[in-house]
DSSP file (Angstrom, degrees, kcal/mol; ACC not computed):
  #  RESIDUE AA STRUCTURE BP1 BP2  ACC     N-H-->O    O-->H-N    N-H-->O    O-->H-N    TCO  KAPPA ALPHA  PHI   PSI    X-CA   Y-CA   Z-CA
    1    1 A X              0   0    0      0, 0.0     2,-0.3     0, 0.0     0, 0.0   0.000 360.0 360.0 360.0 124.1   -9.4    9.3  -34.6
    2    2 A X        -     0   0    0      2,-0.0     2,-0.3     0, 0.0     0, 0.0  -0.786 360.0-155.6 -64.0 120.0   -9.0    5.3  -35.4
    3    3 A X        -     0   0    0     -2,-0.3     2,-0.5     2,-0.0     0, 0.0  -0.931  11.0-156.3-121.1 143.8   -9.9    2.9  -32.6
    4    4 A X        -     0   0    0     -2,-0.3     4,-0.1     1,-0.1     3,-0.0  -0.823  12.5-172.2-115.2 118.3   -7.9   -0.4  -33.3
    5    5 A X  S    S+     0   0    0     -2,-0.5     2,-0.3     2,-0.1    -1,-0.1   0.384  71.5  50.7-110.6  33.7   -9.6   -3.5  -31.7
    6    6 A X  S    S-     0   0    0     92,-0.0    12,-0.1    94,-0.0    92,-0.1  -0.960 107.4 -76.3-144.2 157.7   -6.5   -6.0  -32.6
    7    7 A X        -     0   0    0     -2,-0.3    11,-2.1    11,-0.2     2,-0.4  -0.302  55.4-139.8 -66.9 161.5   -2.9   -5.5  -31.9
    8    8 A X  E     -AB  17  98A   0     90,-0.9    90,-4.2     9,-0.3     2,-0.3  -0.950  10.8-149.6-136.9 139.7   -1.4   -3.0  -34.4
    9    9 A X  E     -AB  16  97A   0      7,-3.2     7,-2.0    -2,-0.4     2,-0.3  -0.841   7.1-161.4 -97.2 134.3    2.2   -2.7  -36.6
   10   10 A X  E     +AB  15  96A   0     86,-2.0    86,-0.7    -2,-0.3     2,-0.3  -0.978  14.9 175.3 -96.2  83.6    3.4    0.5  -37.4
   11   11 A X  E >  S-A   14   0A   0      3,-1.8     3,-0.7    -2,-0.3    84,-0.1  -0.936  72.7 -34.4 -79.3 106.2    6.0    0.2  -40.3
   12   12 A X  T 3  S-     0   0    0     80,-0.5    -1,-0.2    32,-0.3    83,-0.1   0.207 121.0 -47.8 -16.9  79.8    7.2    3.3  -41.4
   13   13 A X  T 3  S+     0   0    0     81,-0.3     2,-0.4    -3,-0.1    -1,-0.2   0.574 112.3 106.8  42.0  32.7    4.2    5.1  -40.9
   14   14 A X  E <   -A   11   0A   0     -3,-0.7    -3,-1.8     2,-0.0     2,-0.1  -0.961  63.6-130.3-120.9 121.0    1.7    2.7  -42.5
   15   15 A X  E     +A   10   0A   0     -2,-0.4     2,-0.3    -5,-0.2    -5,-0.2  -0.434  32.9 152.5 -88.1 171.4   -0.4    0.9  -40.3
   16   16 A X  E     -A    9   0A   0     -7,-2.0    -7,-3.2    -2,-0.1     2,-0.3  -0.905  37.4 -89.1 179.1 121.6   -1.3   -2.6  -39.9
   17   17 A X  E     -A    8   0A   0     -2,-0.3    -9,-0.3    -9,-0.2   -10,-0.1  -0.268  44.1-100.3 -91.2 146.1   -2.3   -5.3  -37.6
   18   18 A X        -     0   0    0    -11,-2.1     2,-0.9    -2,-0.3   -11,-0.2  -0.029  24.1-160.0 -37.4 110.2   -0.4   -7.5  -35.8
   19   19 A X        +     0   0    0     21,-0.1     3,-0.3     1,-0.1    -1,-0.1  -0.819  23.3 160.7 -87.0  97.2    0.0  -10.4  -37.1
   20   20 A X    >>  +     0   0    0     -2,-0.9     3,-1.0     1,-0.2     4,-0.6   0.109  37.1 119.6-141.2  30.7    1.2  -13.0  -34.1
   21   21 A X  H >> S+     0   0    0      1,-0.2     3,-0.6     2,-0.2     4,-0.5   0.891  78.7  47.0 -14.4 -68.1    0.2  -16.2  -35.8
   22   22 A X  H 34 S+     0   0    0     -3,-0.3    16,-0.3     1,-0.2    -1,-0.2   0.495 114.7  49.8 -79.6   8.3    4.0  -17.5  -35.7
   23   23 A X  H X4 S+     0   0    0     -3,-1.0     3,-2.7    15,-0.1    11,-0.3   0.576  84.4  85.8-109.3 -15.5    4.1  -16.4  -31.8
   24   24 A X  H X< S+     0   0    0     -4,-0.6     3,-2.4    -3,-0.6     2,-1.0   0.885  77.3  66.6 -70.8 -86.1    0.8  -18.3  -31.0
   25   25 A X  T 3< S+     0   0    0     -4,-0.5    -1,-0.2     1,-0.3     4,-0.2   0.533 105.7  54.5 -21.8 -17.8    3.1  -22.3  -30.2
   26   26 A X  T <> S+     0   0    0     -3,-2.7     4,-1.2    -2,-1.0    -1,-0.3   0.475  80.5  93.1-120.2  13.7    4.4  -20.2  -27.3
   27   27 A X  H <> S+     0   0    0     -3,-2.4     4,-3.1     1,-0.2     5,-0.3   0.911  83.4  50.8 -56.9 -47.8    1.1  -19.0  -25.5
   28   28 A X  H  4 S+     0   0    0     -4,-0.2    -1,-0.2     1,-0.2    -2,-0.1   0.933 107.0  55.6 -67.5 -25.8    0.7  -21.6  -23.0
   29   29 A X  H  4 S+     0   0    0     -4,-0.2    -1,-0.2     1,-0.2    -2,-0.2   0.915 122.7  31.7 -55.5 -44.5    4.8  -21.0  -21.7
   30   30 A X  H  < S-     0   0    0     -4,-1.2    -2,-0.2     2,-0.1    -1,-0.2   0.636 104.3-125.6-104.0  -6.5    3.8  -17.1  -21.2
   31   31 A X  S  < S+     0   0    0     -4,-3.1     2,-0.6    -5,-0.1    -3,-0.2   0.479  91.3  51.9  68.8  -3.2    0.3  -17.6  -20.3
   32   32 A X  S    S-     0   0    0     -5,-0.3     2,-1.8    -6,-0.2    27,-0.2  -0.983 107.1 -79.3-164.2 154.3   -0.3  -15.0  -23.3
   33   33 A X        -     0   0    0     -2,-0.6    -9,-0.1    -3,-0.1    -6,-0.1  -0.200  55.1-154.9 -65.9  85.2    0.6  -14.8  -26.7
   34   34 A X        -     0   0    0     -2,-1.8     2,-0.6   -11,-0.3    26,-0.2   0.148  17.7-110.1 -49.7 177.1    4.2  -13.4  -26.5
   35   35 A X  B     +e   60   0B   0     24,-1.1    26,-2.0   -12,-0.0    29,-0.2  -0.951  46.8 171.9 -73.0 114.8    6.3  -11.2  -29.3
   36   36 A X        -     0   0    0     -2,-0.6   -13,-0.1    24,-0.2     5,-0.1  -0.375  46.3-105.3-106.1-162.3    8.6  -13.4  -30.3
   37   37 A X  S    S+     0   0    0     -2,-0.2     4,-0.2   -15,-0.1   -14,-0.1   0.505 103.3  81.9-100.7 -12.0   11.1  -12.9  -33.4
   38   38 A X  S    S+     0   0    0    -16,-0.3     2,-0.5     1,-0.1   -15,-0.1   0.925  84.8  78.9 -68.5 -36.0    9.2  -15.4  -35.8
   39   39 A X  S    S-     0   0    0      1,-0.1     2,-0.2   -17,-0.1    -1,-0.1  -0.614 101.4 -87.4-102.1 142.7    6.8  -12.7  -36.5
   40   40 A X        +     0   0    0     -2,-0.5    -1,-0.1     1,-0.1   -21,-0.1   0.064  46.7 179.5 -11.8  59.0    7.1  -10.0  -38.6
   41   41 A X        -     0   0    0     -2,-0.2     2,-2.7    -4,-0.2    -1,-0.1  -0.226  36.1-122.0 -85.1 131.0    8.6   -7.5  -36.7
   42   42 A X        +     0   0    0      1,-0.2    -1,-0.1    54,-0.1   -30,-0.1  -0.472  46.0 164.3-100.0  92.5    9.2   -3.9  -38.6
   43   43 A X        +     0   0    0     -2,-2.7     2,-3.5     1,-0.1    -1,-0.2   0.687  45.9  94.4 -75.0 -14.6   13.2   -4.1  -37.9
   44   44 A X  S    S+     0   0    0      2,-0.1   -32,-0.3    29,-0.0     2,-0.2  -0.452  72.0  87.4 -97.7 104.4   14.1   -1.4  -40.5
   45   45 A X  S    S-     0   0    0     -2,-3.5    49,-0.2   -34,-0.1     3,-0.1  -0.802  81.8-126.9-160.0-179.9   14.0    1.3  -38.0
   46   46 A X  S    S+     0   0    0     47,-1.4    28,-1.0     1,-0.3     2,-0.3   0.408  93.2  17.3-131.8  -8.3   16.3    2.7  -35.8
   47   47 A X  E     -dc  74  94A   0     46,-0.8    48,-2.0    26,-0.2     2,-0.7  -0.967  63.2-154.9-148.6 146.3   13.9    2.2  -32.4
   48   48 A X  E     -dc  75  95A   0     26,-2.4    28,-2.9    -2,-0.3     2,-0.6  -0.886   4.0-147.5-121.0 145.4   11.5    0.4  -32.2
   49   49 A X  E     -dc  76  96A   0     46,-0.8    48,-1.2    -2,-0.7     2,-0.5  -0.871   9.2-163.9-107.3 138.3    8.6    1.2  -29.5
   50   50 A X  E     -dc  77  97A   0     26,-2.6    28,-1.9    -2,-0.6     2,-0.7  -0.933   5.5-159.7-100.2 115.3    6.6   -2.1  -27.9
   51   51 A X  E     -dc  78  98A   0     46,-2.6    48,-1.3    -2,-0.5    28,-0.3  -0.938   8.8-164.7-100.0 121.9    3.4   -0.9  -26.3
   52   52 A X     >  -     0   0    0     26,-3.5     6,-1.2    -2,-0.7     4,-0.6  -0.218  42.0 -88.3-117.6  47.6    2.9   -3.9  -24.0
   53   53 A X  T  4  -     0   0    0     46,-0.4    27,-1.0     3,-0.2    -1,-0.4   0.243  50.1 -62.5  96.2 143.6   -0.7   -3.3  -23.1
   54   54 A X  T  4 S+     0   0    0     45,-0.2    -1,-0.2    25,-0.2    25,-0.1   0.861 141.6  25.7 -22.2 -45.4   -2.9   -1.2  -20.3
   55   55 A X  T  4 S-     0   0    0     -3,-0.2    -2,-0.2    24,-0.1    -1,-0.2   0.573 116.5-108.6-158.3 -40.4   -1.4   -3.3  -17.7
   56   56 A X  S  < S+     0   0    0     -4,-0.6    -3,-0.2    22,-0.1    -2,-0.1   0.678  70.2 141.9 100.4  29.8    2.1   -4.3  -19.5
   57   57 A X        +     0   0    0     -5,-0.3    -4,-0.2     2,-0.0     2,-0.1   0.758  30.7 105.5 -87.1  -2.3    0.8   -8.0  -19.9
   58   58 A X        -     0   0    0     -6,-1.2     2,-0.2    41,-0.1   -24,-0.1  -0.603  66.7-145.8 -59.8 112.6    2.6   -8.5  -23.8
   59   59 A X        -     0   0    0    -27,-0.2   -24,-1.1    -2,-0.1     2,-0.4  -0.699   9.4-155.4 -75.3 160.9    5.6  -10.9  -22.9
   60   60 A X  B     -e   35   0B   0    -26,-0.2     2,-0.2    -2,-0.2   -24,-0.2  -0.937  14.1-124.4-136.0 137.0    8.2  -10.1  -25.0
   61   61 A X     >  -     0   0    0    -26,-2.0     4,-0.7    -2,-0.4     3,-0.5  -0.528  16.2-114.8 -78.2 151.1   10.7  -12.8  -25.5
   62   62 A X  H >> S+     0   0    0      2,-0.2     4,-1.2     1,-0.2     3,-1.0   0.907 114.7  63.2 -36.4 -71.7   14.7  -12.7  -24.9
   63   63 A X  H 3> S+     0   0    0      1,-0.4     4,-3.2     2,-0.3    -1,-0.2   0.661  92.9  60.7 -50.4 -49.4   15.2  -13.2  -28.6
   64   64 A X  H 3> S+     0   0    0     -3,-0.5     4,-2.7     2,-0.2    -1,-0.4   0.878 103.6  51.0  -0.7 -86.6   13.5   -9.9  -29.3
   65   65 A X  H <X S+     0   0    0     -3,-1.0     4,-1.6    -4,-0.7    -2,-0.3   0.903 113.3  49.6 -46.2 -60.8   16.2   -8.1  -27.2
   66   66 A X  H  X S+     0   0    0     -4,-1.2     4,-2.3     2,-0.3     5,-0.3   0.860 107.1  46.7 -63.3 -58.7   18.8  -10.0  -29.3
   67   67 A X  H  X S+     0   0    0     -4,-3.2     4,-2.5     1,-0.2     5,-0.3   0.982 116.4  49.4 -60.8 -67.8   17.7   -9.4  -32.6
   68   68 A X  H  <>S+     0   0    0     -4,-2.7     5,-2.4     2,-0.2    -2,-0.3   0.728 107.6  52.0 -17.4 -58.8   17.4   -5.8  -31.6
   69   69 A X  H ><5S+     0   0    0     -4,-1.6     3,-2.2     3,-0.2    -1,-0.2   0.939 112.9  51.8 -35.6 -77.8   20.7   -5.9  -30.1
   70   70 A X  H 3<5S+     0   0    0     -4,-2.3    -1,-0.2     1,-0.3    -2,-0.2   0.832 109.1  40.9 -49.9 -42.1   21.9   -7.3  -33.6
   71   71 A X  T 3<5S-     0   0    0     -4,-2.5    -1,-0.3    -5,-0.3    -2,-0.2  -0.087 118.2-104.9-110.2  41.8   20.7   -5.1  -36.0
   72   72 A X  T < 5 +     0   0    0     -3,-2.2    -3,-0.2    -5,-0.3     2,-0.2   0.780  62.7 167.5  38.9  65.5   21.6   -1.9  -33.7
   73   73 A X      < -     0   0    0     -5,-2.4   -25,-0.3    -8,-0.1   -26,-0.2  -0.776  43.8-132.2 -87.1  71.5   17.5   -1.1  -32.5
   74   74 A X  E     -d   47   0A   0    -28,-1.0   -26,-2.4    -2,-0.2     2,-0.7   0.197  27.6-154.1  13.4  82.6   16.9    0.9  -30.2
   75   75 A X  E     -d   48   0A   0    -28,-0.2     2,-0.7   -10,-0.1   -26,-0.2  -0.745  11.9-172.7 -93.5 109.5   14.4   -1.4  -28.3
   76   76 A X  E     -d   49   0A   0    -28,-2.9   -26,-2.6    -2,-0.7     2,-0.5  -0.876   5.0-168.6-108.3 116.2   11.7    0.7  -26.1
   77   77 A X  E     +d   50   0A   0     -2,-0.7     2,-0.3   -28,-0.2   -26,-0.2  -0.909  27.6 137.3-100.6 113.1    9.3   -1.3  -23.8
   78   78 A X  E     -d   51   0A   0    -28,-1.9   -26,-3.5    -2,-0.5     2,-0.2  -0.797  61.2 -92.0-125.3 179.9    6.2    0.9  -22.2
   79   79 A X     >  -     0   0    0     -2,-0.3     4,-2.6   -28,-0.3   -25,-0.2  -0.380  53.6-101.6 -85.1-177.3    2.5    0.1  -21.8
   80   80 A X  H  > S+     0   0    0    -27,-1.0     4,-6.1     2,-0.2     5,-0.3   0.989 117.0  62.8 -84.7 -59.0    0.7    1.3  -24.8
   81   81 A X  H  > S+     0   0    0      1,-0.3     4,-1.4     2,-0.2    -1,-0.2   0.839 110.6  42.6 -23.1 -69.7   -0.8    4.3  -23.7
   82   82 A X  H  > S+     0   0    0      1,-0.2     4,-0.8     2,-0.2     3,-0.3   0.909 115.1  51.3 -45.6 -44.0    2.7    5.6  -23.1
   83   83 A X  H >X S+     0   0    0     -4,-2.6     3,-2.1     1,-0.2     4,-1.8   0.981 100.9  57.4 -65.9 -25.4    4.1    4.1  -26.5
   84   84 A X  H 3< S+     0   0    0     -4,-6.1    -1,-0.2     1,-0.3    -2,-0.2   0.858 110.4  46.6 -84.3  -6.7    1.4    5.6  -28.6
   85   85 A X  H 3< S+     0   0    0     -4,-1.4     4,-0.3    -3,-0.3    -1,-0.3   0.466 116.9  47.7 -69.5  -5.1    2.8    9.3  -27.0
   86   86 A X  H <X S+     0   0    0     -3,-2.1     4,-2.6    -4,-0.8    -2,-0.2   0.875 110.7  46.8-105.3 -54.6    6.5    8.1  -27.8
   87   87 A X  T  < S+     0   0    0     -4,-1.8    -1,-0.2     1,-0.3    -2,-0.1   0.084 111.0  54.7 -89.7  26.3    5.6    7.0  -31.3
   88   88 A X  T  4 S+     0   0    0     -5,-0.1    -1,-0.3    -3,-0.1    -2,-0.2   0.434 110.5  45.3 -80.3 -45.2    3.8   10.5  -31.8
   89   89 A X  T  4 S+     0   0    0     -4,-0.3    -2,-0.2    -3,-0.1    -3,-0.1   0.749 104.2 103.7 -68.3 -31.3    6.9   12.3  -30.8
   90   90 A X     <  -     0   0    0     -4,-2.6     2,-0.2     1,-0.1    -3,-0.0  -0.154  59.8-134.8 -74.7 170.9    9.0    9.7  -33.2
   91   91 A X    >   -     0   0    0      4,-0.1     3,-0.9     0, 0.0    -1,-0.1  -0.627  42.3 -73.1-112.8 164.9   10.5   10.2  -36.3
   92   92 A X  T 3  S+     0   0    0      1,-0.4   -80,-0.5    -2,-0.2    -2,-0.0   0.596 131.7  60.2  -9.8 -42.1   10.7    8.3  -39.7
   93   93 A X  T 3  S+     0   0    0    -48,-0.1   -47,-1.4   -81,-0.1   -46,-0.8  -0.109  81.9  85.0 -57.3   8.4   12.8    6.3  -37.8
   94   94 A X  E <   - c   0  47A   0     -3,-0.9   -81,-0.3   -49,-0.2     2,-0.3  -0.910  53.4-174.5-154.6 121.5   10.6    5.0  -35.0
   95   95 A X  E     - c   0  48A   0    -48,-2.0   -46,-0.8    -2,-0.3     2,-0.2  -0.518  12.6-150.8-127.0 176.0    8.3    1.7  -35.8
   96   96 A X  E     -Bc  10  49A   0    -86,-0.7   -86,-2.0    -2,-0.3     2,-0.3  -0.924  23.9-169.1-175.7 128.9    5.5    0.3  -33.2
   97   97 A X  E     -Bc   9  50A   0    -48,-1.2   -46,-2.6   -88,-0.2     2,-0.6  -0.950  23.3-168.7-131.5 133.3    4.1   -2.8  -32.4
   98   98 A X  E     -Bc   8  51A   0    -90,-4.2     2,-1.6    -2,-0.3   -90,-0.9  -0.892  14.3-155.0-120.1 109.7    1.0   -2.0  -30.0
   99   99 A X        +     0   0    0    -48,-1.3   -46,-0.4    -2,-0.6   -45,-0.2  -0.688  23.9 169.4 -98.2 108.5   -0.6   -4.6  -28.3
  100  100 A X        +     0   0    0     -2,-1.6    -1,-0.1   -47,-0.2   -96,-0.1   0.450  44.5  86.7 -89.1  -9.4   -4.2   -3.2  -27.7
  101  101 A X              0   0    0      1,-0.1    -1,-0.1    -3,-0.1    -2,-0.1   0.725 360.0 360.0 -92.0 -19.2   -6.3   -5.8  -26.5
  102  102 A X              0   0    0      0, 0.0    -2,-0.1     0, 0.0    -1,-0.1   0.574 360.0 360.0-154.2 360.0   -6.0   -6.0  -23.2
């Protein structure tokens, strides 16, 4: 078992940490460092699972939904726990972004 102490990207099964640099200009709006669409999002999927924390604190920006929307993604929002059972269950097809920290 791997214990992650930063948020973590799931690309087609390779993992990787979250990178939320380009999301960081929009912390003080959300009170936390949202997902936005500037960063690196692993779109070549066909769902993508958001683990939005214990507690469901990750805001996930509008735009998010939209890009999803746009390239036909299956967008799934749970708290992490639950995503990291969803994205066990998933298939080749199934990316993760896990927000772990809190």
């Amino acid at each position: 078992m791997r214990i992650f102490r930063t948020d973590v990207v799931i690309d087609r099964g390779k993992v990787g940490k979250r990178k939320k640099k380009a999301s960081k200009p929009f912390r003080e709006q959300y009170g936390h460092t949202p997902l936005s669409a500037r960063e690196d999002i692993p779109w070549n999927c066909r769902r993508l699972i958001i683990g939005t924390g214990a507690y469901g604190s990750l805001p996930i920006m509008d735009e998010v939904a939209r890009e999803a929307a746009e390239r036909h993604v299956e967008l799934v929002l749970l708290p992490t726990s639950e995503a990291i059972e969803k994205v066990n269950e998933g298939d080749a097809e199934t990316n993760a972004v896990l927000h772990v920290t809190c």
